[in-house]
C-alpha positions in Angstrom: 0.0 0.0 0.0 1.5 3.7 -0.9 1.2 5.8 1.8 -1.5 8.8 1.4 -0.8 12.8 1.7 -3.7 14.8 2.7 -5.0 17.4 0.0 -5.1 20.9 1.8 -7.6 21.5 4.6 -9.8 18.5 3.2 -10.3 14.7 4.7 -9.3 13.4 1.4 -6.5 11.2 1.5 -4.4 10.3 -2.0 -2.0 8.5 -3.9 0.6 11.4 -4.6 0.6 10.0 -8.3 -3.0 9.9 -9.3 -4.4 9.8 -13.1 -5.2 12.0 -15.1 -7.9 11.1 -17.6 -8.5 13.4 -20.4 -7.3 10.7 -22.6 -10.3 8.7 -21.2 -12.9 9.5 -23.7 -11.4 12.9 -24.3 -12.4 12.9 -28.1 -12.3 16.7 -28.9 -8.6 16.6 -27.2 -7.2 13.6 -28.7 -8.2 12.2 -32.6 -8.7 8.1 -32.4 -8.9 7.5 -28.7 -9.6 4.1 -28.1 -12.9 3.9 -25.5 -12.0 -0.2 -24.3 -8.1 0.8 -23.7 -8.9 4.2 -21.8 -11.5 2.0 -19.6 -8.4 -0.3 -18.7 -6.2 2.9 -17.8 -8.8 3.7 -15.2 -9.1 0.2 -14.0 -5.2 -0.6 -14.0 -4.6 2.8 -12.0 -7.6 1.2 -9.5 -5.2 -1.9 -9.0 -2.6 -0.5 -8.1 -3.9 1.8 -5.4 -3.9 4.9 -7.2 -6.6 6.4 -5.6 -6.7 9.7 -7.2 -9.0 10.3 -10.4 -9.2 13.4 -12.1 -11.5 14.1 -15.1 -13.8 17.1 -16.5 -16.8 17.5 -18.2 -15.3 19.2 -21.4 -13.1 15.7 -22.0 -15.0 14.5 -24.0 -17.2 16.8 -23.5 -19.5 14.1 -21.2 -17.5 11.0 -22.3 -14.9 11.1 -20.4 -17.1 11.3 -17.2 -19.2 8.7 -18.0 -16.1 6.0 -18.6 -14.8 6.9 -15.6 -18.4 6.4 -13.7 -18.9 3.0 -15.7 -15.6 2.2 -14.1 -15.8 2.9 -10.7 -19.1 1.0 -10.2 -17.9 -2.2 -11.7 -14.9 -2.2 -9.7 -17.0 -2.1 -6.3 -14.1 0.0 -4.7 -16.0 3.5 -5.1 -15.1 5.1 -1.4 -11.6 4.1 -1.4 -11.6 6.6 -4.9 -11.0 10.0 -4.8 -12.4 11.5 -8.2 -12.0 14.9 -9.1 -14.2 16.5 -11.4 -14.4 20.0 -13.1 -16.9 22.4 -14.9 -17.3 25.9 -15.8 -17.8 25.1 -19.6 -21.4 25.9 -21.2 -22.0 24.9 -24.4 -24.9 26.9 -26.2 -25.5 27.1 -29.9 -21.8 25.5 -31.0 -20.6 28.0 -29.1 -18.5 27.6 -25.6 -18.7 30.0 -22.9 -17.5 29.7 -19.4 -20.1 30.3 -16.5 -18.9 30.2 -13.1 -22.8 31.0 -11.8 -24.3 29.1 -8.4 -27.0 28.0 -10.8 -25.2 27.0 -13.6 -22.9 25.1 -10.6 -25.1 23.6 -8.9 -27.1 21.9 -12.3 -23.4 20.8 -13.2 -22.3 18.9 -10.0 -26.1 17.1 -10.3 -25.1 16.3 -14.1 -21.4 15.2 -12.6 -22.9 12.9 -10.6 -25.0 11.3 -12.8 -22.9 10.5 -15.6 -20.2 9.6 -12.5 -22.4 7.1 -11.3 -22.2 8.4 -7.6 -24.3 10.3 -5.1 -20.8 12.4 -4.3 -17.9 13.6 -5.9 -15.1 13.9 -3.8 -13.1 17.2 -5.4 -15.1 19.4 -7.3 -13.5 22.2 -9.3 -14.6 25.5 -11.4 -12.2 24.7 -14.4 -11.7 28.4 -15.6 -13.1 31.3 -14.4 -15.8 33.2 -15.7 -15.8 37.1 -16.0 -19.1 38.3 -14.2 -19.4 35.6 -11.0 -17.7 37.0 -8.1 -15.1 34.2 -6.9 -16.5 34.3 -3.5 -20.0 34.0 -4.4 -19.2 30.7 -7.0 -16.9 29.2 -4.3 -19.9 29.9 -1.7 -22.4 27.7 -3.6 -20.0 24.7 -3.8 -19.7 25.0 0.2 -23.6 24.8 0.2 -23.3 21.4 -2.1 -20.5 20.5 0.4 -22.9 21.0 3.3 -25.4 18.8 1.4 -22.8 16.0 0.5 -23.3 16.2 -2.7 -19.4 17.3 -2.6 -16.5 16.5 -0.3 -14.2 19.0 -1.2 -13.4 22.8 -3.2 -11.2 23.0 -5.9 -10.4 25.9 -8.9 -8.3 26.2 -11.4 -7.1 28.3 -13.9 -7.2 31.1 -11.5 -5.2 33.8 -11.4 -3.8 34.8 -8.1 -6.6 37.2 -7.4 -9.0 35.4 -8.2 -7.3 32.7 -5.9 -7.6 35.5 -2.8 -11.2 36.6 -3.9 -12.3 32.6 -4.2 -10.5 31.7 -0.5 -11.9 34.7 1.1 -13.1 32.4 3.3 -11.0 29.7 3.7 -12.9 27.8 1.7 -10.9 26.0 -0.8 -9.0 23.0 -1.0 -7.1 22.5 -3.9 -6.1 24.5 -6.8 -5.0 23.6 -10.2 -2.9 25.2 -12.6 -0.6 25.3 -15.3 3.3 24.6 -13.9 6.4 22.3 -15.2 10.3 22.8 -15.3 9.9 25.1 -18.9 6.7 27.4 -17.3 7.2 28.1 -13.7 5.3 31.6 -13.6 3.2 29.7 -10.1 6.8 29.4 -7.9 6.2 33.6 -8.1 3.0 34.1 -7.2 0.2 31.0 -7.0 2.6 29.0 -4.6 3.9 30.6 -2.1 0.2 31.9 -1.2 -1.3 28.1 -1.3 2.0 27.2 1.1 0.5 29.4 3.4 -3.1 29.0 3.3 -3.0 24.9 3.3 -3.9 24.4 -0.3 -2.8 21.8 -1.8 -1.3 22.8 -5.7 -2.3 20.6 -8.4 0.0 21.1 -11.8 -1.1 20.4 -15.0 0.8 19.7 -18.5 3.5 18.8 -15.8 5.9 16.8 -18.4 5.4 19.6 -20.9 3.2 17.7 -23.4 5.8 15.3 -23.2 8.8 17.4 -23.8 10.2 17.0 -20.0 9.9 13.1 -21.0 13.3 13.1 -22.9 11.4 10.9 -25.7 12.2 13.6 -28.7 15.1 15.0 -30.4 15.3 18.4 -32.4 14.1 16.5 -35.5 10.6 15.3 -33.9 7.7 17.4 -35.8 4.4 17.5 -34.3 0.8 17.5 -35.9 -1.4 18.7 -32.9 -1.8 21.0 -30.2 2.1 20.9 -29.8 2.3 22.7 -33.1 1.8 25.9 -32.2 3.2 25.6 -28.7 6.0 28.4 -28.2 8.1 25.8 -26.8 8.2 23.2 -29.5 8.9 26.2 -32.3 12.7 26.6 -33.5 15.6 27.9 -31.6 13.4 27.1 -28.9 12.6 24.1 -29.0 16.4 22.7 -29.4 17.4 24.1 -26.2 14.7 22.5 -24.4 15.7 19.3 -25.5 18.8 20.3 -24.4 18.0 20.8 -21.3 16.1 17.3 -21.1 19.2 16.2 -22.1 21.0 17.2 -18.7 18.6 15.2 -16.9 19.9 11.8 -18.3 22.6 10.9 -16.4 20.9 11.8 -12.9 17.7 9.7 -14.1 20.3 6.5 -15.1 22.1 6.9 -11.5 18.8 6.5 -9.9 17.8 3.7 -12.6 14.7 5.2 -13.5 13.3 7.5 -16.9 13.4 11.3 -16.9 9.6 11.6 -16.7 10.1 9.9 -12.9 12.8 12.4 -12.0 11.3 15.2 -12.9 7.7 14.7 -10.9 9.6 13.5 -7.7 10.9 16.9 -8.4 7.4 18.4 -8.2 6.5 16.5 -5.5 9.6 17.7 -3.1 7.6 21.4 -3.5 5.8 22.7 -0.6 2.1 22.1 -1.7 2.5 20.0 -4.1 1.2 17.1 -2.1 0.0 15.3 -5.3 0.7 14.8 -9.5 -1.7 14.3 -11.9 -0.3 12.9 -15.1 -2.2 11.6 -17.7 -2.1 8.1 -19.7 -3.7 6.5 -23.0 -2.4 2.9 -22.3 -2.7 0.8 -18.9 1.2 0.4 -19.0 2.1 4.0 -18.8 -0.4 4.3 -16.0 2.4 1.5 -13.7 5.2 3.1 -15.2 4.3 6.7 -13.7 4.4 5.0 -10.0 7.9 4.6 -10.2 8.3 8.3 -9.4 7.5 7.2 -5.9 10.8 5.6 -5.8 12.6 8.5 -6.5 14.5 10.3 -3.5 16.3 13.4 -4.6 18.8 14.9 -2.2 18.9 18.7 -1.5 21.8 19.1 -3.8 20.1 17.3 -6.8 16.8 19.1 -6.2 18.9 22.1 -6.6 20.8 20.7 -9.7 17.1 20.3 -11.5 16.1 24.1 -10.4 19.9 25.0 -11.9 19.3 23.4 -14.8 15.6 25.2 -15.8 16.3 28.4 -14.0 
């Protein structure tokens, strides 16, 4: 059994690596997912004790929900799962708008917990903000579903830092998530050291860089989605990047594990950072992202990483 961290001021106890699982029926993010392999990611990250789920209505948008919930009830384990879910996203005529409302809230946790399965969802998020919902007013109608059980726990993301203050005003939330790896670490200035303070556990996202922190490419690799018009897969750019990958080799082969695994025990060493969230479209990368847990990284090689990505 891994041993579970606490997330923030909640009860909830997790696996610091947990899945993410937008490749789970997450068709408008990835072309050809496969429905019967992303079921077996969920289920292989169930048997091995990774107790941490995280998904969102727009993955899919729906589907990726509703795998998850299909899931969870034929495994029989549902309370020993923590699942995460987000919303904020409205679709209305084609068109996508982001509604942070206590209504619109409130109809989207009861959806959540339909296509989940469940009569609770441990970690419930506002994905993005909105621009007209006060922070404080959104965040106050989740603690009225948390007083009804229909939730266990507050989460945000996407939020800037004032809209972190305005949302925790008070005390309210739990977890936040956000954007943060080795190549973007904008959060270690402001989003960190206020969650350090106010027990709130920091959940980053994209935190192998789409895959560039996973030492898997070399300058020649050329990329056909998102990645194509990412700023740090473009020219000059990109090289040095791999570059800097590349420095991570020899410390990874010392410790006989893969880049990926040094570089979230890195994350994890963080204050706040209790837990990792990284994402898989096949059962076996879901194993091979536990053996970050194995990694212990000294003072001076935690500072060796930081050196390397200043």
């Amino acid at each position: 059994m891994t041993s579970k961290v606490k997330l923030g001021k909640s009860d909830l106890y997790v696996n610091p690596i947990g899945l993410g699982a937008n490749a789970v029926g997450g068709h408008n993010l990835y072309p050809n997912l496969d429905e019967e392999q992303g079921m077996k990611v969920v289920q292989e990250a169930i048997d091995h004790d990774m107790n941490f789920i995280d998904t969102a209505y727009i993955y899919g948008p729906e589907r990726s929900e509703e795998l998850v919930g299909k899931v969870v009830t034929q495994s029989g384990v549902r309370e020993q799962l923590v699942i995460a879910t987000k919303a904020a996203h409205k679709i209305v005529n084609g068109e996508t708008i982001l509604d942070n409302s206590p209504a619109f809230l409130e109809e989207s946790v009861d959806q959540a917990l339909r296509r989940l399965q469940t009569d609770y969802i441990d970690l419930f998020y506002i994905h993005f903000p909105d621009k007209d919902t006060p922070k404080a007013e959104a965040v106050g109608a989740l603690k009225e579903l948390k007083d009804l059980g229909k939730i266990r726990s507050i989460g945000v993301s996407n939020f800037s830092l004032e809209q972190l203050k305005e949302a925790n005003k008070d005390g309210y939330v739990d977890v936040i998530q956000s954007e943060y790896n080795l190549f973007k670490r904008q959060a270690e200035e402001d989003l960190l050291p206020y969650t350090a303070e106010h027990n709130i556990s920091f959940v980053p996202y994209f935190p192998l860089a789409s895959g560039l922190l996973a030492g898997k490419y070399d300058e020649n690799t050329t990329f056909n989605d998102l990645r194509a018009n990412d700023p740090l897969f473009q020219g000059e750019a990109f090289k040095q990047n791999i570059a800097k990958v590349k420095q991570l080799r020899p410390l990874a082969e010392a410790k006989q594990v893969e880049i990926p695994h040094l570089v979230l025990a890195w994350y994890l060493t963080k204050d706040s950072i209790d837990a990792i969230i990284p994402g898989a479209k096949r059962a076996d990368q879901v194993v091979d992202n536990l053996k970050t847990l194995d990694v212990k990284l000294t003072s001076s090689e935690i500072d060796q990483i930081d050196n390397i990505f200043k």
